[in-house]
KOLLUM-576410 format. One line per 5 residues: number of its first residue (from 0); their letters; for each residue x, y, z of C-alpha. Coordinates in steps of 0.1 Angstrom, whole numbers, plus 5000, padded with zeros to 4 digits. Layout:
BEGIN
NUM = A = X Y Z | ...
***
This chain:
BEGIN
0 = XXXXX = 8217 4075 9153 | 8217 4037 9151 | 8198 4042 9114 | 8224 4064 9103 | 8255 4044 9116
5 = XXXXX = 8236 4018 9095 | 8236 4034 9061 | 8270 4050 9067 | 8282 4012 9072 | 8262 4003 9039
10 = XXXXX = 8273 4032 9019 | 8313 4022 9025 | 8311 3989 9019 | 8294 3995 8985 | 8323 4021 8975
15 = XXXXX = 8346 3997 8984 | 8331 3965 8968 | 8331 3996 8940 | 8364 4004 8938 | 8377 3965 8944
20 = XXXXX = 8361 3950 8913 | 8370 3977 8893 | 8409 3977 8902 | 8404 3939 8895 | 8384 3944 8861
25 = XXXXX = 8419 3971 8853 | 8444 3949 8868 | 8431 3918 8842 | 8431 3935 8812 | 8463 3947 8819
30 = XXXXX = 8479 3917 8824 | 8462 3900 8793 | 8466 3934 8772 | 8489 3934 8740 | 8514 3971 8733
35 = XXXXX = 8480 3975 8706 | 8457 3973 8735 | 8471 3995 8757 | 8452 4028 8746 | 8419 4012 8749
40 = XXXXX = 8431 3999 8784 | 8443 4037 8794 | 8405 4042 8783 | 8389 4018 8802 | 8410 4025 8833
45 = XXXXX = 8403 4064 8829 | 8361 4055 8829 | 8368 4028 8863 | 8382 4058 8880 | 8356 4080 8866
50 = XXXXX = 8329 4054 8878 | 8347 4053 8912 | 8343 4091 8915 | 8306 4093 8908 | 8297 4072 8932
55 = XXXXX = 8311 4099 8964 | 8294 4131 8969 | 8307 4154 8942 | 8310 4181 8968 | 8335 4164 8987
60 = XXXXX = 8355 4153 8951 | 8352 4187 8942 | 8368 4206 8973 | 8398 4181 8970 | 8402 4195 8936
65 = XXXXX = 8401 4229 8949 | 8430 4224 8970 | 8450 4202 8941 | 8452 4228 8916 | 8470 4257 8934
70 = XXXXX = 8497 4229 8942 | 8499 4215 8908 | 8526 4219 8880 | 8534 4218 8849 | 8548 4180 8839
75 = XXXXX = 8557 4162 8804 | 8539 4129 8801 | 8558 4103 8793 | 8585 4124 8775 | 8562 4136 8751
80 = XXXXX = 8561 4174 8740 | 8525 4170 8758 | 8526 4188 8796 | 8496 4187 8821 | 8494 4200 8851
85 = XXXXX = 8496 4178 8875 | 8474 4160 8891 | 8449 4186 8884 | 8441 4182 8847 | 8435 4146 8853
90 = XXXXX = 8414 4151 8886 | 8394 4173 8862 | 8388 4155 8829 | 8378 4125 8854 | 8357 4143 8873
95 = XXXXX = 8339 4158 8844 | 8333 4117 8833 | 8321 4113 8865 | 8293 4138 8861 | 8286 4128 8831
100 = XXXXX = 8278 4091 8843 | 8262 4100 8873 | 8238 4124 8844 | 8236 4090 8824 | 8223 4069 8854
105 = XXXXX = 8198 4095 8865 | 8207 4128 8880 | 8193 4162 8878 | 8205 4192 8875 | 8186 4216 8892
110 = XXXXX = 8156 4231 8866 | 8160 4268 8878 | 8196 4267 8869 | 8186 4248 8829 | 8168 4279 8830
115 = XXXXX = 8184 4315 8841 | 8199 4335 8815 | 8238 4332 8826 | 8238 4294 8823 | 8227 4297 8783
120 = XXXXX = 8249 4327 8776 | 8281 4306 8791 | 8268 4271 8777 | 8265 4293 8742 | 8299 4308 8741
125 = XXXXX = 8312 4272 8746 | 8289 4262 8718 | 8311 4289 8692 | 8340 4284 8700 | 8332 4244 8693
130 = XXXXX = 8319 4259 8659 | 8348 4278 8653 | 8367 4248 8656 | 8351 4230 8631 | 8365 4253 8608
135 = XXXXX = 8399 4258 8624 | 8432 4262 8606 | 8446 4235 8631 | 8421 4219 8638 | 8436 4192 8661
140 = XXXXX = 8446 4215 8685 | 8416 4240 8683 | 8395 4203 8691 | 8419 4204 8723 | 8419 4234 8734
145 = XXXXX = 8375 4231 8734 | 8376 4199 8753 | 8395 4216 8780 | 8374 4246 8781 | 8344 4222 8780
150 = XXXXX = 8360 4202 8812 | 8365 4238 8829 | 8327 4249 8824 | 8315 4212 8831 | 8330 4210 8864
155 = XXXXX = 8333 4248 8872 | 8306 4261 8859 | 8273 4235 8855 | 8284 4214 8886 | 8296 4238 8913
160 = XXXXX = 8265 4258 8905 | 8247 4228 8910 | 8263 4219 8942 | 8260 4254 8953 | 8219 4257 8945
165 = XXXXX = 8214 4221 8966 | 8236 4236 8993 | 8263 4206 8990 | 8294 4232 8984 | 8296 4268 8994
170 = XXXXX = 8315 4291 8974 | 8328 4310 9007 | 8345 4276 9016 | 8360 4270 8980 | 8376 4302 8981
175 = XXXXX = 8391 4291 9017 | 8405 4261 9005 | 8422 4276 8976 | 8436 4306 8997 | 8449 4276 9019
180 = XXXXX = 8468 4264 8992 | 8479 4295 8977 | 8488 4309 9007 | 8515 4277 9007 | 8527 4282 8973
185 = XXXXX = 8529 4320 8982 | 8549 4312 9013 | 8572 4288 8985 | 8576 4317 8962 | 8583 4349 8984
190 = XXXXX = 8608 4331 9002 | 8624 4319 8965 | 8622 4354 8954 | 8638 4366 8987 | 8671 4345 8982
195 = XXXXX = 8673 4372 8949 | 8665 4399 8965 | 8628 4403 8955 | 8645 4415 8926 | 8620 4423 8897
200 = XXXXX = 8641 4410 8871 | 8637 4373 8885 | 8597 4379 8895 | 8586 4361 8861 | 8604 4327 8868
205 = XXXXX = 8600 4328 8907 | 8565 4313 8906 | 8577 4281 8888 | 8564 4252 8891 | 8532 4265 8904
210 = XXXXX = 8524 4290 8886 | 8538 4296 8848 | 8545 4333 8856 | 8541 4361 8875 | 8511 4373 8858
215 = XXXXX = 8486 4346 8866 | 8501 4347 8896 | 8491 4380 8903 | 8457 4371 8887 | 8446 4345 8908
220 = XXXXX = 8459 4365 8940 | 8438 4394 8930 | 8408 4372 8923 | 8415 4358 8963 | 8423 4388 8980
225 = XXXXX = 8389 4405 8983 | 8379 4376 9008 | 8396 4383 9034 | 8399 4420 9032 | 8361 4422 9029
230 = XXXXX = 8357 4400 9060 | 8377 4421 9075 | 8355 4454 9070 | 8324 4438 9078 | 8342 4415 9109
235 = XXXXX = 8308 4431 9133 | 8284 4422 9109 | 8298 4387 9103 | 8303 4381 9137 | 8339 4378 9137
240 = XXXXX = 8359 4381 9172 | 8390 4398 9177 | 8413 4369 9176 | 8396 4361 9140 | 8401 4398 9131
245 = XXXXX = 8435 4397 9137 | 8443 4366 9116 | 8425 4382 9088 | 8443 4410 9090 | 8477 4395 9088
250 = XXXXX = 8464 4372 9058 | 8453 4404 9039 | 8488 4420 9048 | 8505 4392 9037 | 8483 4385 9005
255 = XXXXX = 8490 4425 8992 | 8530 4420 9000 | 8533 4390 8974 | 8502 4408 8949 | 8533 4437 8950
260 = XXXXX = 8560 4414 8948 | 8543 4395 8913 | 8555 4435 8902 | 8526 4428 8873 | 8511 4460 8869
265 = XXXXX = 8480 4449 8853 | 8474 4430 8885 | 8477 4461 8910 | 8461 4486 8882 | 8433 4456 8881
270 = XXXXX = 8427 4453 8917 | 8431 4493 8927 | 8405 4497 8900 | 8381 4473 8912 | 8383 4486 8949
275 = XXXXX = 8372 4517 8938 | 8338 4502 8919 | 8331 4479 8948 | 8333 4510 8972 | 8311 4530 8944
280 = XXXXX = 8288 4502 8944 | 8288 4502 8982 | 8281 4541 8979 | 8253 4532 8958 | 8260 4528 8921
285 = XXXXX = 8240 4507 8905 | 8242 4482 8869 | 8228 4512 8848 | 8251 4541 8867 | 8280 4513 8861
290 = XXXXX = 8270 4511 8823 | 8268 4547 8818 | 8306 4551 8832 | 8321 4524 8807 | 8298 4540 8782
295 = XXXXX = 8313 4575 8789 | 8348 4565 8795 | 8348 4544 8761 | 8337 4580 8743 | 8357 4600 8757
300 = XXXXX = 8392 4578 8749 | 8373 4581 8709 | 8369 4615 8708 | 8404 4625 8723 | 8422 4595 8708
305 = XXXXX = 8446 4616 8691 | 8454 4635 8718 | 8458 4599 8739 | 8480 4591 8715 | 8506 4621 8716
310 = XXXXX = 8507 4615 8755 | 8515 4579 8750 | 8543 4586 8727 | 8560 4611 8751 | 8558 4589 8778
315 = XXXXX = 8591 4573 8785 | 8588 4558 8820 | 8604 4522 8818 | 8594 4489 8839 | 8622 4476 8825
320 = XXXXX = 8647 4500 8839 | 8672 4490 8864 | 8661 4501 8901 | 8627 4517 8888 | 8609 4526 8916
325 = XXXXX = 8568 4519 8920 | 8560 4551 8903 | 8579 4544 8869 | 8563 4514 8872 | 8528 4525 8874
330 = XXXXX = 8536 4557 8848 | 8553 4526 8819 | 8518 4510 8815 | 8509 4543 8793 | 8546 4539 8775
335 = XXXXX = 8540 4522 8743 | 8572 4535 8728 | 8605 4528 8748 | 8589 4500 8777 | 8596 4465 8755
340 = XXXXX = 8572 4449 8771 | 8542 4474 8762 | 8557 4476 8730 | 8556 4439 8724 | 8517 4437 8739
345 = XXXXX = 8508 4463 8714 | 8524 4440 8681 | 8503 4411 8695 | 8472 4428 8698 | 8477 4445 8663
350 = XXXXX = 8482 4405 8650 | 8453 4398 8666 | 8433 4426 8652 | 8443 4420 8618 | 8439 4378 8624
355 = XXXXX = 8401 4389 8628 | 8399 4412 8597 | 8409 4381 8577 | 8385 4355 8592 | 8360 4382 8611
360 = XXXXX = 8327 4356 8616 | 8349 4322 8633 | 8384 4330 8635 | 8413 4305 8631 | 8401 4285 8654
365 = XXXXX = 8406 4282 8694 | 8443 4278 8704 | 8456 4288 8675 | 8467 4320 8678 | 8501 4312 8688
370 = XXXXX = 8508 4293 8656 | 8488 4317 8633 | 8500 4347 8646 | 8537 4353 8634 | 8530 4355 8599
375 = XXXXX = 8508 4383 8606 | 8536 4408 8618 | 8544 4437 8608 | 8584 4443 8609 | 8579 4478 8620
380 = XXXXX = 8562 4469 8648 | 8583 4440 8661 | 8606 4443 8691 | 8638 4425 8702 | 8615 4406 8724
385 = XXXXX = 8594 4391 8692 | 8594 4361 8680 | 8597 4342 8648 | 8587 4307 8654 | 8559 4289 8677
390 = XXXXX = 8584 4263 8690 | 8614 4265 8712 | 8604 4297 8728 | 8624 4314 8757 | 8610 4325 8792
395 = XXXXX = 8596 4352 8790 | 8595 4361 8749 | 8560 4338 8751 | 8524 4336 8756 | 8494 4346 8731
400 = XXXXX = 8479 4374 8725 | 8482 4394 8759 | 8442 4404 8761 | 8413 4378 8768 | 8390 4400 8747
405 = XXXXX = 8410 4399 8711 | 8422 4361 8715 | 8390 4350 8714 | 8381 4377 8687 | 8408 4365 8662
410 = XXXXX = 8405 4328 8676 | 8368 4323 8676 | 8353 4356 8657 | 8329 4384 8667 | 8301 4366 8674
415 = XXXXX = 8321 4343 8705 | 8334 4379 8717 | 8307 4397 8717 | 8289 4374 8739 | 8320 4367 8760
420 = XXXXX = 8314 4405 8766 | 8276 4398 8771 | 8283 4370 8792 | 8304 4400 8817 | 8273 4426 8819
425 = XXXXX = 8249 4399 8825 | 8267 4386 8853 | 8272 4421 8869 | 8238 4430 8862 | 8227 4399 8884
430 = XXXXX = 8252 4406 8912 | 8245 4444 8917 | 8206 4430 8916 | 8208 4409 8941 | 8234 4432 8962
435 = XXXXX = 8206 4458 8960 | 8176 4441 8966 | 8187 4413 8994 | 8180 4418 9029 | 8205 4398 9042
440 = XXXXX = 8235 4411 9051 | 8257 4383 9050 | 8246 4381 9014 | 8253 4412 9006 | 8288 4405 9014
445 = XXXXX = 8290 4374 8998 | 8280 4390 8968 | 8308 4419 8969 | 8335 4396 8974 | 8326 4373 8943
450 = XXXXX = 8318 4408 8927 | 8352 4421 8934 | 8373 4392 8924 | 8349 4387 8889 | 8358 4424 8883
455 = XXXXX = 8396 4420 8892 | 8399 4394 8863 | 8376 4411 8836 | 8403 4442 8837 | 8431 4424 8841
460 = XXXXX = 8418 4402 8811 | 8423 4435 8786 | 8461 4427 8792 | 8466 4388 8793 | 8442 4359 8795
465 = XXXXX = 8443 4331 8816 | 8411 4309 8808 | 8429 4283 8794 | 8443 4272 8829 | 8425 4256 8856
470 = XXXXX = 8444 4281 8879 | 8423 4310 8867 | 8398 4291 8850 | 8384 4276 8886 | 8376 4308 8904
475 = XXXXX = 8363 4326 8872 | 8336 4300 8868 | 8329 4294 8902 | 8325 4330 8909 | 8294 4333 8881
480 = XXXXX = 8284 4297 8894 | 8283 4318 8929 | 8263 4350 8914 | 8236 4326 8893 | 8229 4306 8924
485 = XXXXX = 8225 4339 8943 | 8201 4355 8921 | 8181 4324 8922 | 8181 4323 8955 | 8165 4358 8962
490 = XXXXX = 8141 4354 8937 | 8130 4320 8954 | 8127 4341 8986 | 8107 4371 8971 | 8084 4349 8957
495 = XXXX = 8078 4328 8991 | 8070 4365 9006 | 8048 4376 8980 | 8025 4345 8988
***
């Protein structure tokens, strides 16, 4: 005890001698720095606090982060027309400096995780989509756009798998602490939206500051929600008393009321959906059962696509209307003629298909899509809610290309979507391995809520796409940081039983 009082003593004195001659080191070269200085200063400053940060436990950095970015919004720096959110982004960028300089002075990442197949199929998408923008049509804003998808899979990705396999984070916790927060921001927003009735008509600007709409929104909530409700189910098996039970309960209640409230129907359709393979997969369905039913349903939709077609066009069940009810609702996702919304989804998607017949192999480069797009509609397809120019836009006439899938196939080309797709079976196939072959329950669990929310996402993702926000971007990435660390973790423990 005495020994450990010792080095705890130690230890803080050395962050803060740390963290004093640093601030001193910053505080000088301010004072003695010239207006032409001042961006190397701003560098030197952003590597001090980077330094600072690598030398506390990641896991403790990392969790602070976690509670941050549900709590952060959007902000202009300096009056600029550049926005962060804030204080995540910056938390981010430094922490990934910090890795980096605690890699540079000597630590390893864990060798099993350098070596299992999901780690090289995400570190290889990352590497296209750099690729793609060396050859961009913007290619300032593509380099942008890389280096924050970079910072997302740095610190997402390579080190929360990291802390997960050395047992310094769990992801059972991170998704705690961000419900924590969310549930705060939720509290914020349903109360907002209650002073307007929960009106629909207002459900897209509610979520401001926090959240940019009421689609990411909905996306992060559905990527949450399996926690507790699965908790719930298995309260015996995870030891949970009544009192617990009951708290979960109301938290799942609560959760669904402001998933309905987002009224984004790609976020109930996504969820519903998902509930359904989980409880299949509980039922026993397995990875090649799973890949036979996309297999089948993807057939079927091209051999009757005709007659899909006719049925969309006499759909006329509007979102939009005034007082639809949750029916008309659900029935306007197939309405692709009358429902402006639909309509509008289907013009960017057609953009984006015909962005990637022009530059199939590398695209126009990340993040461009916005810019690159409007010169590739099509009149006839336009709606009142199109729009003309990149700049300027109004709320709710915005955002890209509505599907995660063909951004990145007119951004970055086939080759970065077709293993963005790999990247999704691969990560399923690993889940529903180690869901069928561990004996621990708890695990199992563990395994179907990360496997629910990762499903969530992946459909929702056909309508919108969200990976370019550390919102979304966290619990994507941690969730296949989650199922990697699993899998290596049962195969450790077959292999200690086999000898």
């Amino acid at each position: 005890m005495v020994n450990n009082m010792a080095i705890l003593q130690h230890e803080v004195k050395r962050y803060i001698k740390t963290v004093i001659t640093v601030a001193l080191i910053i505080f000088a070269l301010y004072m003695l720095a010239s207006n032409f200085a001042l961006p190397i200063i701003s560098i030197v400053t952003v590597l001090g606090l980077a330094f600072i940060v690598a030398q506390f436990d990641m896991a403790v950095v990392f969790m602070f982060l976690v509670l941050l970015i549900p709590l952060s919004t959007n902000q202009k720096i300096f009056d600029s027309e550049i926005s962060l959110l804030m204080p995540s982004e910056p938390i981010e960028a430094i922490i990934m400096l910090a890795f980096l300089i605690k890699l540079l002075f000597g630590y390893k990442i864990a060798k099993v995780l350098l070596m299992h197949p999901i780690f090289w199929v995400v570190i290889l998408g990352i590497l296209l989509q750099f690729l793609s923008a060396m050859n961009s049509e913007i290619p300032l804003v593509s380099l942008k756009t890389v280096f924050l998808k970079s910072c997302y899979i740095g610190v997402f990705f390579v080190l929360s798998a990291d802390l997960y396999l050395k047992q310094h984070m769990n992801h059972i916790k991170l998704l705690k602490a961000y419900t924590f927060s969310l549930l705060i921001v939720g509290i914020i927003i349903f109360f907002k939206h209650l002073d307007y009735g929960l009106s629909k008509d207002i459900s897209g600007s509610v979520t401001e500051p926090f959240y940019a709409d009421h689609t990411i929104y909905s996306a992060c909530l559905a990527l949450i929600l399996p926690l507790p409700i699965l908790a719930l189910f298995n309260a015996n098996t995870l030891q949970i008393n009544f009192y617990q039970k009951f708290w979960l309960a109301i938290l799942s209640i609560v959760l669904i009321a402001f998933l309905f409230f987002t009224y984004c129907r790609a976020g109930w359709i996504s969820f519903v959906i998902s509930a359904f393979v989980v409880l299949a997969v509980h039922l026993g369905l397995r990875f090649k059962g799973l890949l036979f039913a996309v297999i089948a349903v993807l057939f079927l939709m091209f051999m009757f696509q005709s007659e899909i077609s006719e049925s969309l066009k006499q759909n006329k069940a509007d979102s939009n209307a005034r007082n639809a009810n949750l029916e008309q609702q659900a029935k306007s996702v197939t309405n692709v003629t009358s429902d402006q919304s639909n309509a509008e989804r289907l013009n960017r998607w057609s953009c984006a298909w015909r962005m990637f017949l022009d530059k199939p192999f590398l695209g126009h480069g990340p993040g461009t899509y916005q810019f690159e797009y409007l010169s590739y509609q099509k009149k006839s397809e336009m709606t009142r809610i199109s729009v003309t120019s990149a700049y300027n836009i109004k709320k709710g006439k915005g955002g890209t290309a509505h599907s995660e899938y063909l951004l990145l196939l007119a951004e970055s080309g086939l080759f970065s979507l077709l293993i963005y797709i790999s990247t999704i079976f691969i990560v399923i196939y690993y889940a529903l391995s180690v869901f069928a072959n561990t004996y621990n329950s708890k695990t199992k669990i563990k395994i179907m809520i990360v496997f629910f929310g990762f499903c969530t996402y992946n459909l929702h993702a056909f309508f919108n796409n969200f990976l370019d926000t550390d919102k979304a971007a966290l619990l994507y990435y941690t969730s296949i940081a989650a199922i990697l660390v699993e899998s290596i973790k049962l195969k450790i423990t077959s292999s200690k039983k086999i000898i």
